[in-house]
C-alpha positions in Angstrom: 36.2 -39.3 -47.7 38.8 -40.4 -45.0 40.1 -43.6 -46.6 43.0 -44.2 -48.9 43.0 -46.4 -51.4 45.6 -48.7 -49.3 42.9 -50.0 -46.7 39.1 -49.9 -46.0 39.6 -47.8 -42.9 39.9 -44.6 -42.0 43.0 -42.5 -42.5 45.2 -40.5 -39.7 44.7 -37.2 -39.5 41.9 -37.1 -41.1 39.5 -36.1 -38.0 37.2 -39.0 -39.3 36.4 -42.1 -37.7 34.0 -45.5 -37.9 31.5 -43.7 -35.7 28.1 -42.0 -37.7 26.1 -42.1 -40.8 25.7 -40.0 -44.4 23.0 -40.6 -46.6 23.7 -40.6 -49.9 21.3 -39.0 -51.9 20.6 -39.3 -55.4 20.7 -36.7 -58.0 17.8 -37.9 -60.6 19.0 -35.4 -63.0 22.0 -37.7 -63.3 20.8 -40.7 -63.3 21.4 -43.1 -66.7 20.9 -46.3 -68.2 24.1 -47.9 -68.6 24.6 -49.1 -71.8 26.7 -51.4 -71.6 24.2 -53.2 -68.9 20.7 -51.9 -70.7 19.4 -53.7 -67.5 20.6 -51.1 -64.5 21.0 -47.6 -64.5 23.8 -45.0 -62.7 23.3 -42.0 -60.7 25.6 -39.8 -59.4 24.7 -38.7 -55.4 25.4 -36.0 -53.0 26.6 -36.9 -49.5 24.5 -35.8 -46.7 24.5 -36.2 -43.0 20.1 -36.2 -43.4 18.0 -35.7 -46.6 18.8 -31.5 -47.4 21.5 -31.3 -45.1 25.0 -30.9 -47.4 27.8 -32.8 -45.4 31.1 -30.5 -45.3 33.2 -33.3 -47.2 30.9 -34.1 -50.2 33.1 -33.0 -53.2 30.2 -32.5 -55.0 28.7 -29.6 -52.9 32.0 -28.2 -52.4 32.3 -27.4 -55.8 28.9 -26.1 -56.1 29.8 -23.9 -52.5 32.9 -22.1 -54.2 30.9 -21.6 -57.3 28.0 -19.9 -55.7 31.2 -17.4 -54.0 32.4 -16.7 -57.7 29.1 -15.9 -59.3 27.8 -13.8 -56.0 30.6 -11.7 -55.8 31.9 -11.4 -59.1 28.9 -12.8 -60.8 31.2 -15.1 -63.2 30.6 -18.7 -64.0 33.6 -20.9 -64.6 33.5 -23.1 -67.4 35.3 -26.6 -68.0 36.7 -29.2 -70.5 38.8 -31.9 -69.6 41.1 -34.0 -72.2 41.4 -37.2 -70.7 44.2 -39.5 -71.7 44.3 -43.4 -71.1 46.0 -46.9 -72.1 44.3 -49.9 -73.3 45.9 -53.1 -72.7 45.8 -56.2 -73.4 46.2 -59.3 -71.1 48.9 -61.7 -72.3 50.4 -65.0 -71.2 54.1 -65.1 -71.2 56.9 -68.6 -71.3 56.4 -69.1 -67.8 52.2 -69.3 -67.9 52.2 -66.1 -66.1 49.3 -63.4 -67.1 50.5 -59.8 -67.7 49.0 -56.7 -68.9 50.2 -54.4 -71.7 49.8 -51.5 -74.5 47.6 -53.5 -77.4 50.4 -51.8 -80.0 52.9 -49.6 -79.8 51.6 -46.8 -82.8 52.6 -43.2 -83.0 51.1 -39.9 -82.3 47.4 -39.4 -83.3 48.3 -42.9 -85.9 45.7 -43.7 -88.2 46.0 -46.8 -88.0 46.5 -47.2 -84.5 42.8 -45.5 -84.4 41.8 -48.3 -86.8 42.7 -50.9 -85.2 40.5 -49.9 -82.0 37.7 -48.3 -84.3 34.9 -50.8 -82.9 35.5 -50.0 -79.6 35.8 -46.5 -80.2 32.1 -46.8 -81.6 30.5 -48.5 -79.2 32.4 -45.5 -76.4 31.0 -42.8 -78.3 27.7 -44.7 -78.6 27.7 -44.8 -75.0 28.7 -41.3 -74.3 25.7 -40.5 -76.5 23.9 -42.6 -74.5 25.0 -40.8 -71.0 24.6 -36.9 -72.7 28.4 -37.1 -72.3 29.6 -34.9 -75.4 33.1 -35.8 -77.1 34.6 -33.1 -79.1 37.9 -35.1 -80.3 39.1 -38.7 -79.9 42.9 -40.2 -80.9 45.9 -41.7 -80.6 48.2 -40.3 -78.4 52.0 -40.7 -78.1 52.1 -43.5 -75.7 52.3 -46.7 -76.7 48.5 -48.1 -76.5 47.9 -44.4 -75.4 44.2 -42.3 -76.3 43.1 -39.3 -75.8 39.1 -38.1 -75.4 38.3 -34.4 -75.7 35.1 -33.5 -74.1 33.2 -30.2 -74.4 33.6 -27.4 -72.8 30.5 -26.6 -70.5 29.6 -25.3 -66.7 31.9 -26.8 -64.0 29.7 -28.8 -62.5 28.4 -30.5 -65.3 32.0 -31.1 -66.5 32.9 -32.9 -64.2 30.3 -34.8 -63.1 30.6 -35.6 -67.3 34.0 -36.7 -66.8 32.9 -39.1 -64.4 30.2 -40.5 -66.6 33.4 -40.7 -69.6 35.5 -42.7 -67.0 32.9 -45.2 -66.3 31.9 -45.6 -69.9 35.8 -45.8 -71.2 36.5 -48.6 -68.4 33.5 -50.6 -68.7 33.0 -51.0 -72.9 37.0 -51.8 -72.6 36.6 -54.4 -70.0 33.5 -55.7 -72.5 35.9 -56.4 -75.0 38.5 -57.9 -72.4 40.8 -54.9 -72.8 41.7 -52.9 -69.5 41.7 -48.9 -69.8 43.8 -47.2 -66.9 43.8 -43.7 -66.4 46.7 -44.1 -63.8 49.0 -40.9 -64.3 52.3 -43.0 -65.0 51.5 -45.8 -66.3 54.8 -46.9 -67.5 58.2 -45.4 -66.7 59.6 -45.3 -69.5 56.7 -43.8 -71.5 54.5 -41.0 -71.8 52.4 -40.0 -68.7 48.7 -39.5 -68.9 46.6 -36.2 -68.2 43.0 -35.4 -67.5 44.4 -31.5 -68.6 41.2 -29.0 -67.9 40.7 -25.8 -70.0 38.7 -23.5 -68.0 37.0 -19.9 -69.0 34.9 -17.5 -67.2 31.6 -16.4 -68.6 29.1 -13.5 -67.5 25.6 -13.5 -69.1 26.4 -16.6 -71.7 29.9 -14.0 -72.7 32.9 -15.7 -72.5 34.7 -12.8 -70.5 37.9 -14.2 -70.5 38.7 -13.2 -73.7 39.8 -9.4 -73.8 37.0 -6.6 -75.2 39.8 -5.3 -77.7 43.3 -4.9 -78.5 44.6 -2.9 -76.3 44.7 -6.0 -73.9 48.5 -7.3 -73.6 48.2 -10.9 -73.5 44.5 -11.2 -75.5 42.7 -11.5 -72.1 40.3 -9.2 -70.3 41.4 -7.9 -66.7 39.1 -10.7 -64.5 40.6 -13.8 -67.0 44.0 -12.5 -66.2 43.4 -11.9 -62.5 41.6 -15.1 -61.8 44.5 -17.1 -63.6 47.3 -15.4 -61.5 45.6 -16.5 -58.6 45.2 -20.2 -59.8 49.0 -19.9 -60.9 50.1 -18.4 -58.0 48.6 -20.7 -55.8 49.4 -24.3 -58.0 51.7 -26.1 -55.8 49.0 -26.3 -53.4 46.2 -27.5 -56.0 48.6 -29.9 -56.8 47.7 -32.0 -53.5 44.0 -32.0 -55.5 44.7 -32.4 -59.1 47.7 -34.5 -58.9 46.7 -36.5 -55.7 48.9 -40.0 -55.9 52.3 -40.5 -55.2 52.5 -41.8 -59.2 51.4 -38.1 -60.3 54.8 -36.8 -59.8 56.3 -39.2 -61.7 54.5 -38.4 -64.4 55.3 -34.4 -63.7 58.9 -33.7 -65.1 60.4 -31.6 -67.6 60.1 -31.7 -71.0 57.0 -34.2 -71.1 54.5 -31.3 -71.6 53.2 -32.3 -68.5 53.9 -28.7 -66.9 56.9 -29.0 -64.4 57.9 -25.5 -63.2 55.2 -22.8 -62.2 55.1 -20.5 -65.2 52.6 -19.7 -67.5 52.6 -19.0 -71.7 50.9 -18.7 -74.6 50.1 -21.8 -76.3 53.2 -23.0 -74.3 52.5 -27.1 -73.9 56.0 -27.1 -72.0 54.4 -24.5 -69.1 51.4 -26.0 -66.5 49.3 -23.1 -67.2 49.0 -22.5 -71.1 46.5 -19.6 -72.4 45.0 -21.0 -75.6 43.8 -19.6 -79.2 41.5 -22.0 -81.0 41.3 -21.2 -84.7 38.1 -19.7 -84.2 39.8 -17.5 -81.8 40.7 -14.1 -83.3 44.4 -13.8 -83.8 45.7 -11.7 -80.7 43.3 -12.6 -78.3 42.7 -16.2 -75.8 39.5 -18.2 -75.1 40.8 -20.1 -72.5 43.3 -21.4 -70.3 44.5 -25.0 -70.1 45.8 -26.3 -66.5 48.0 -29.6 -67.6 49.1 -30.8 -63.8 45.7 -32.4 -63.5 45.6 -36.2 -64.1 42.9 -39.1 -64.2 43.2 -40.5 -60.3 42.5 -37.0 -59.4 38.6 -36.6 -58.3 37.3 -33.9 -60.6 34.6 -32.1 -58.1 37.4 -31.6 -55.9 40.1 -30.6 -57.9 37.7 -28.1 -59.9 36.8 -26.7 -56.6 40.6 -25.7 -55.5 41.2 -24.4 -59.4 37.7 -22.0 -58.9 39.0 -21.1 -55.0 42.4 -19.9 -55.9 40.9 -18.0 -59.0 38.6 -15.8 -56.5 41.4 -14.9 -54.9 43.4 -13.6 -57.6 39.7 -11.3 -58.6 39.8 -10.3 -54.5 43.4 -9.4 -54.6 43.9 -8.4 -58.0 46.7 -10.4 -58.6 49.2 -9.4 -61.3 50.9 -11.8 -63.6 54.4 -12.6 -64.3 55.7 -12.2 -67.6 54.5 -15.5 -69.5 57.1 -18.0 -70.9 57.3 -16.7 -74.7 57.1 -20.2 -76.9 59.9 -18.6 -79.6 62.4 -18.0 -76.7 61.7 -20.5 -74.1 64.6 -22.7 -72.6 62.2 -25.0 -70.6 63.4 -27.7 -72.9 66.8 -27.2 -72.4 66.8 -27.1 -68.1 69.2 -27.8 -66.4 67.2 -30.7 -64.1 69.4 -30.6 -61.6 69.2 -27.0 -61.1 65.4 -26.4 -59.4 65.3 -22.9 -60.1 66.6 -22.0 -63.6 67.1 -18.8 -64.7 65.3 -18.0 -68.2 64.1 -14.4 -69.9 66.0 -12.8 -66.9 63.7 -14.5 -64.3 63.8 -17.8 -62.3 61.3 -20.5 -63.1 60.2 -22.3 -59.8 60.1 -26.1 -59.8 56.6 -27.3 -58.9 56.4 -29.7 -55.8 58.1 -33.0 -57.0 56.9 -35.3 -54.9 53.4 -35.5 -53.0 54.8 -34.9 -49.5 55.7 -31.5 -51.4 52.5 -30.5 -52.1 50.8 -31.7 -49.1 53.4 -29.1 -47.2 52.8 -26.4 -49.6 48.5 -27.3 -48.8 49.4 -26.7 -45.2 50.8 -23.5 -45.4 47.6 -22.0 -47.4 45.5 -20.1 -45.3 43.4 -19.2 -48.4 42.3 -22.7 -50.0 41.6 -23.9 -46.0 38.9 -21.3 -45.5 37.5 -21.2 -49.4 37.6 -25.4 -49.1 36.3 -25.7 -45.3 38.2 -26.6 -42.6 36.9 -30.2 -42.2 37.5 -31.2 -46.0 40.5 -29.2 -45.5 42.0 -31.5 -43.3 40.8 -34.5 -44.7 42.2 -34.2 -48.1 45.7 -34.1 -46.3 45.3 -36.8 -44.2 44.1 -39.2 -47.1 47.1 -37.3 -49.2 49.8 -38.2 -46.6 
């Protein structure tokens, strides 16, 4: 928990050092046969410091810690799905005998036959998810070239992401089988389109979805605790951002007009806004299910970045945080802003630019009195010092 992925060390700042042990201890309702190796099996684990003694960094238990807050206090439950996007590509030799890696083709949005083309290893992933309890809701072609997406269902928090790990192993592992490599790295490419692991989250009470409003006379479809807990996550995003979107790369990937959710906003069924309330067809008309966070990508660790989405939500239910007025889709200008100008005025009210940089949402992290007591103090400071 205090090293980068630059060196097999310790970070600064981090408060940890070479000195002590954690156990890690396995959770055997996790554990799997792989099957891609029908010989071993995978587990996930919890970090202790001795067997039934949580250690304060295990990202794991910190999720579960923030979740028992929500469910005593306001006795909700938040529920997950993440959409994970990826590239597959292919190794190639060029003129000068040197090996490089890129997109296996260079088909368009959800492409039939871009999906054909890939169909065998497609089967053999689901077959695996199958094989994990990992359950897919959608798969396709995105808009990148070589670029797929994987839907996953909507389910408890924890499960979710612990699922989204299990997905990440499988989509690596049956790609590497075929001598394909699968990178969920959130800017793969410059010039291309970035890739999410965009979270839809919901709040249930008894098995209810209580997110959704009782009736109409709800403004934006949502019931009073969907819309509170949301402000708070909105109101407190450029400092999630240092957990969801935790690589220098992430920020490349988060600018304007990629629907990747640049300037702190929220809207209905706006892809353009980072927070997007959504209305499945099953969805009544007037009324949302769920909320979609998009500045969440695939280097970010799941656990942890659930955890500071479910912390900021309990404060907006303790505070009873209001919402701004949402980005109407029929009258937004977010495609047409200005870039240069980080705090456009649109609908009478300035948008504020999200962090741009990592450095900016590590200072924004530092400033938040609220996330360092809900998180812990010792994770607290660790997740900055690995961050900077």
């Amino acid at each position: 928990m205090a090293m980068s992925s630059s060196i097999d060390g310790p970070a600064d700042e981090t408060n940890l050092t070479a000195t002590g042990e954690i156990r890690l201890m396995p959770d055997l309702l996790t554990m799997r046969k792989i099957p891609w190796k029908k010989q071993e099996e995978m587990v996930l684990a919890d970090m202790h410091l001795r067997p039934g003694e949580p250690w304060e960094y295990c990202p794991r238990e910190a999720l579960r810690r923030v979740s028992k807050v929500l469910k005593d206090e306001f006795n909700l439950e938040m529920n997950a799905g993440f959409e994970n996007e990826f590239y597959l590509l292919k190794k190639i030799i060029r003129k000068e005998m040197e090996e490089c890696w890129v997109p296996i083709d260079s088909k368009p949005y959800c492409s039939s036959s871009g999906f054909d083309a890939v169909s065998t290893l497609f089967q053999e992933i689901i077959a695996a998810f199958n094989s994990l309890n990992v359950v897919v809701e959608q798969l396709h072609a995105e808009a990148g070239k070589g670029q797929f997406e994987i839907a996953l269902a909507h389910t408890a928090c924890t499960y979710a992401a612990d699922s989204l790990i299990f997905a990440r192993e499988a989509v690596r592992a049956v790609a590497n089988k075929q001598g394909l490599l699968a990178t969920s790295v959130p800017k793969y490419a410059l010039d291309d389109i970035g890739s999410g692991s965009h979270v839809h989250v919901s709040l249930w009470q008894n098995g209810r979805n209580v997110f959704t409003a009782s009736d109409t006379s709800s403004q934006y479809g949502m019931s009073k605790v969907g819309e509170e807990f949301m402000a708070g996550v909105l109101a407190h995003l450029p400092s999630i951002l240092a957990f969801t979107a935790p690589l220098p790369n992430s920020y490349d990937r988060i600018q304007p007009n990629t629907w990747s959710g640049a300037y702190q906003c929220w809207g209905n069924e706006n892809r353009e806004a980072p927070v997007r309330t959504a209305c499945p067809p099953a969805v009544p008309n007037g009324f949302v299910s769920n909320f979609e966070i998009k500045s969440f990508d695939g280097c970010a660790n799941p656990h942890l970045g659930l955890a500071a989405i479910v912390a900021a939500g309990i404060d907006g239910l303790r505070n009873h945080l209001p919402l701004p007025e949402p980005i109407i889709p029929d009258n937004s200008v977010l495609c047409f802003i200005n870039e240069k100008d980080e705090n456009p005025a649109t609908l009478n009210q300035k948008l504020l630019r999200l962090p741009t940089s990592l450095s900016e949402s590590i200072e924004a992290l530092e400033n938040n009195n609220m996330l360092r007591e809900m998180i812990g103090e010792k994770l607290f400071t660790a997740i900055k010092g690995v961050r900077k």
